[in-house]
N, C-alpha and C positions, 0 to 999 in steps of 0.2 A: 504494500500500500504506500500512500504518497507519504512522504517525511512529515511526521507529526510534530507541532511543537508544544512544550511544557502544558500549556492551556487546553491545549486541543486533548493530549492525551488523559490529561485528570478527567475534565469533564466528559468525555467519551465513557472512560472507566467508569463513574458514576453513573450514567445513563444506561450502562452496561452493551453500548457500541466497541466496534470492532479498533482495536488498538496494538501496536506494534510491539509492546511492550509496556509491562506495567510502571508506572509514574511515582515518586517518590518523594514523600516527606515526613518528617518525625513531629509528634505532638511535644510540647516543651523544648522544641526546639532552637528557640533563643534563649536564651538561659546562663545559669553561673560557669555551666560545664567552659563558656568559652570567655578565654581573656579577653576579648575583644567586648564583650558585651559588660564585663565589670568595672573594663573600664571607661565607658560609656555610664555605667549606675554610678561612680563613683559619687560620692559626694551629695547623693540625693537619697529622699528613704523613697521605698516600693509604690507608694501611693502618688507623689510628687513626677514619679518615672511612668507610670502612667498618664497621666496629664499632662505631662510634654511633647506634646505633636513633634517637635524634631525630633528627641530622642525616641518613643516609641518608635516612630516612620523607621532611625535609622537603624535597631536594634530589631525590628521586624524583617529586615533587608537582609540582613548581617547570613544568612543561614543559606543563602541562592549561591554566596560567589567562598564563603568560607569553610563549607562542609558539604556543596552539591546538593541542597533540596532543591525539587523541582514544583513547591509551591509555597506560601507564604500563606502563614494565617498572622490576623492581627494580636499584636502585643498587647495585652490588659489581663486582667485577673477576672475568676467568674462575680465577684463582690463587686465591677467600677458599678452597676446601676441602682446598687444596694442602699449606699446614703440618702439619695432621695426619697425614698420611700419612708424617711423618719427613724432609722436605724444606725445607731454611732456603734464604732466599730475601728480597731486597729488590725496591724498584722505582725505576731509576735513569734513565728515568721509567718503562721497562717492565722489567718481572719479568728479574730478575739471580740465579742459581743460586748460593750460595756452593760447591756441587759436585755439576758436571754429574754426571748419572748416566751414566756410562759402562761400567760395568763387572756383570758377573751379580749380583754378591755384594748393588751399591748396590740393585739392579730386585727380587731376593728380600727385601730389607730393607722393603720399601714397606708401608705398613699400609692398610687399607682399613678406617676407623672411621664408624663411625653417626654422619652427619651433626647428626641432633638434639642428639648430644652436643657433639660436635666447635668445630661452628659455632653452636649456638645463635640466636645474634642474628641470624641472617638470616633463620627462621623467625619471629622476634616482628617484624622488621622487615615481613615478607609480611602477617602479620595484622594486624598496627597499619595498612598502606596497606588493605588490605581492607577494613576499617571503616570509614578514611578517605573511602572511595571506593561505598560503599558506595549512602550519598544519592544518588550525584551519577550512578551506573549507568554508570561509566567502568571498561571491564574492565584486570586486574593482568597482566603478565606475570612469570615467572619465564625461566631462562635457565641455560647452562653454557658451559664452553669443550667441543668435542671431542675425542680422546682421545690423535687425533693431535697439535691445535694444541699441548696441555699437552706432550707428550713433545718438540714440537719444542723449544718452550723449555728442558725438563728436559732434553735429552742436549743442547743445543747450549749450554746455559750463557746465553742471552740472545736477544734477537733479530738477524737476521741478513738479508742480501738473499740468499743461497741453504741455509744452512742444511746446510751441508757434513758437519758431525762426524754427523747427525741421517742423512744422505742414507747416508753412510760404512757406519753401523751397519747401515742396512736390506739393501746389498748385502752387506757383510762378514758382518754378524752377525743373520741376520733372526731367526734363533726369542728371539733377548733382547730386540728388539724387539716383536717377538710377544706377549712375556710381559709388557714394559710396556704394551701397550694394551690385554690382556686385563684387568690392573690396573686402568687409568685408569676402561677400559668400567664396568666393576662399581662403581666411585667412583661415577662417572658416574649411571647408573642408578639408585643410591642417593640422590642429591644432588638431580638431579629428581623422585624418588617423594618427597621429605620435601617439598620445593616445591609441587606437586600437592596434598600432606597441607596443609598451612599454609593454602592457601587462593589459588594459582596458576592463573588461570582459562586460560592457557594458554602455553607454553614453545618457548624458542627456543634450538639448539643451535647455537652458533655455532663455524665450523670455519675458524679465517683463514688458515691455511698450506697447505691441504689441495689449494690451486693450484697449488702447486708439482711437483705427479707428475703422471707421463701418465694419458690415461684409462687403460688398462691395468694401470699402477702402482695409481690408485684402485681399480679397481676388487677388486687383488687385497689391499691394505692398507685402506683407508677405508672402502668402502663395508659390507663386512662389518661394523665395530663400529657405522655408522649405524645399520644393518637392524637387531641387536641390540637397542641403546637405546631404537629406536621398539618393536619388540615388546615387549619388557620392560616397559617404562609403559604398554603400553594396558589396564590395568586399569581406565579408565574413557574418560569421549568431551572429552577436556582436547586441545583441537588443538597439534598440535606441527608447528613452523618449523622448518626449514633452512636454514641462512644456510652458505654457501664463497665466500668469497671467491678473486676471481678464476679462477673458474670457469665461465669463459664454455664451455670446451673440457667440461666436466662435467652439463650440463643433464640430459642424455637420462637420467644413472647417479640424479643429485638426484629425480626424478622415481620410480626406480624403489625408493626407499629406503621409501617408509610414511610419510612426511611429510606431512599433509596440506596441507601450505603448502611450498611452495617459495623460498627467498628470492634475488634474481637478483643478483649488482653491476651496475654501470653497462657491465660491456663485453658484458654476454649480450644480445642482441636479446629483446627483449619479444614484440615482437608474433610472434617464429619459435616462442620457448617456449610464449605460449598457442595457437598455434595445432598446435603438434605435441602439447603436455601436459595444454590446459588442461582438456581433457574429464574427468581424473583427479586434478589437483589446484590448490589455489589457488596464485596466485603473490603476490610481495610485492617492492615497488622501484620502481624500479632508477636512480633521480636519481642524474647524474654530484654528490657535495657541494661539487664548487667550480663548482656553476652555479646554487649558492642566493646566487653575488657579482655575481649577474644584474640586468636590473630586473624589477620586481615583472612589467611586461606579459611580458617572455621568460620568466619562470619560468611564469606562468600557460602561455603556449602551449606551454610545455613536459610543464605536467600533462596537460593536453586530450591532449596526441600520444599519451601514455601510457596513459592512461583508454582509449584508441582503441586503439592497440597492442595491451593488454589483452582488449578485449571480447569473444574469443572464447572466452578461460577463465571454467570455472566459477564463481570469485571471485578478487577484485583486493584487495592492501593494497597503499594509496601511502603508498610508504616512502625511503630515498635508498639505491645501491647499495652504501653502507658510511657510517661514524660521521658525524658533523658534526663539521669541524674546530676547533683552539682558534681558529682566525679567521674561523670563518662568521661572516656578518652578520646580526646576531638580525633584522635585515628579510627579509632573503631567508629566513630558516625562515618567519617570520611569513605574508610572501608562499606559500612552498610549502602550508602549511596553509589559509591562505584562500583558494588555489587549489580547493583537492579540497572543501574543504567547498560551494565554488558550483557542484561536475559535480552534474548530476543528469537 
């Protein structure tokens, strides 16, 4: 087929059209792992580095020409559209509640303000990369937290290995719960249509705690506000990802959500998901990120397995099954990307 470029091949894959080879980016892929990017943070805290239209622009750039990804999602945290909504909050290094929402009265206070207003600079950040990117036919992604992830943080006051006060509420007190993720949802969906608007060639919803409930539990909390957020934005053909983490036990329900892309971690089997899913949707993964501390030959044999594993879904994004850590080795990305770019 004709020589495909960075854009053409993502969105292709997504759509799960015919592609010369699968397209390649890693999620947390701008990050501590690379000196270039800290030293760009230096001198500012996390919050301040996101509200900096240069610097985010330039720290979202940094991943195309310094480690080969062949697409660019926007630099922000799932927390920037958080404060508006009447919720103070640091990052100690992750998102800290100064008060948890516990109570009806906090979940009725919640405001749900128009992003354009709200956040501004993340929409000039989308268009200023867009134009950047423009030449070069490297597509943009945009992105959210899920509705759940936010509330976990929000009633748990921080992050947590079970998530107790968060768990507490949904048996004790589910319709306030309820009422906070009908909230989030409509955030939600607003926060991606202005993304889309700005110039978002396609959006990834990322759901990190949402492993933590049985499929049963998902399927009667989670999946519901998925389904939602995908119907509500298909106001046009902008592919949307699905990322859960830790979700190996969840495939079948991710699949059935309207995602065109499915995003797997490292412990779901690839080659079981394309070949039970892949007829209906693409997938995207699933690299263990501490097996980029590999040598270059084992990460290579490691895409190939992958690429193979995959072949029976309709389209493949190699991607790794969650962020790059602050101590990946900028070789082992380098390696994972010159991997995929030699399948063919």
């Amino acid at each position: 087929m004709a020589e495909l470029t960075a854009e053409d091949r993502f969105l292709r894959s997504c759509r799960g059209q015919e592609v010369d080879r699968p397209p390649v980016w890693l999620m947390r892929q701008a990050g501590r792992y690379l000196p270039e990017y800290r030293a760009v943070r230096k001198g500012v805290s996390f919050l301040e580095m996101c509200r900096d239209i240069e610097r985010a622009v330039t720290v979202s750039l940094q991943p195309i020409d310094l480690v080969g990804s062949e697409a660019v999602i926007l630099f922000q945290d799932i927390f920037t559209p958080i404060p508006a909504m009447g919720v103070d909050f640091d990052f100690a290094p992750g998102p800290v509640m100064a008060d948890p929402l516990r109570s009806a009265e906090q979940v009725a206070a919640l405001r749900v303000p128009d992003p354009r207003e709200s956040v501004p600079f993340v929409f000039e950040i989308i268009r200023t990369l867009r134009k950047a990117l423009e030449s070069r036919s490297i597509p943009l992604l945009g992105f959210a937290g899920a509705p759940f992830t936010l509330a976990a943080y929000m009633v748990e006051g921080s992050g947590s290995k079970d998530f107790a006060s968060l768990k507490t509420m949904l048996h004790r007190e589910p319709e306030l719960l309820r009422e906070l993720l009908a909230t989030l949802t409509e955030m939600t969906v607003g926060y991606i249509d202005a993304q889309i608007e700005a110039g978002a060639q396609a959006v990834q919803l990322f759901d990190t705690w949402a492993g933590l409930l049985s499929p049963a539990e998902y399927r009667e909390w989670i999946a519901p506000t998925h389904k939602e957020i995908i119907r509500r934005i298909r106001n046009d053909d902008t592919p949307f990802i699905l990322y859960v983490n830790n979700g190996a036990h969840l495939v079948d329900q991710m699949a059935d959500s309207g995602a065109d892309v499915i995003s797997l971690d490292w412990r779901a089997p690839l080659a079981d998901a394309a070949e039970r899913f892949g007829d209906r949707v693409s997938l995207q993964g699933n690299l263990d990120p501490c097996a980029l501390a590999a040598d270059p030959d084992s990460i290579r044999k490691r895409v190939q397995e992958m690429a193979r594993d995959a072949g029976p879904a309709r389209g493949f994004i190699a991607n790794l099954g969650h962020g790059c850590l602050p101590s990946t080795p900028v070789e082992g990305v380098r390696a994972f990307t010159s991997a995929v770019r030699s399948l063919g």
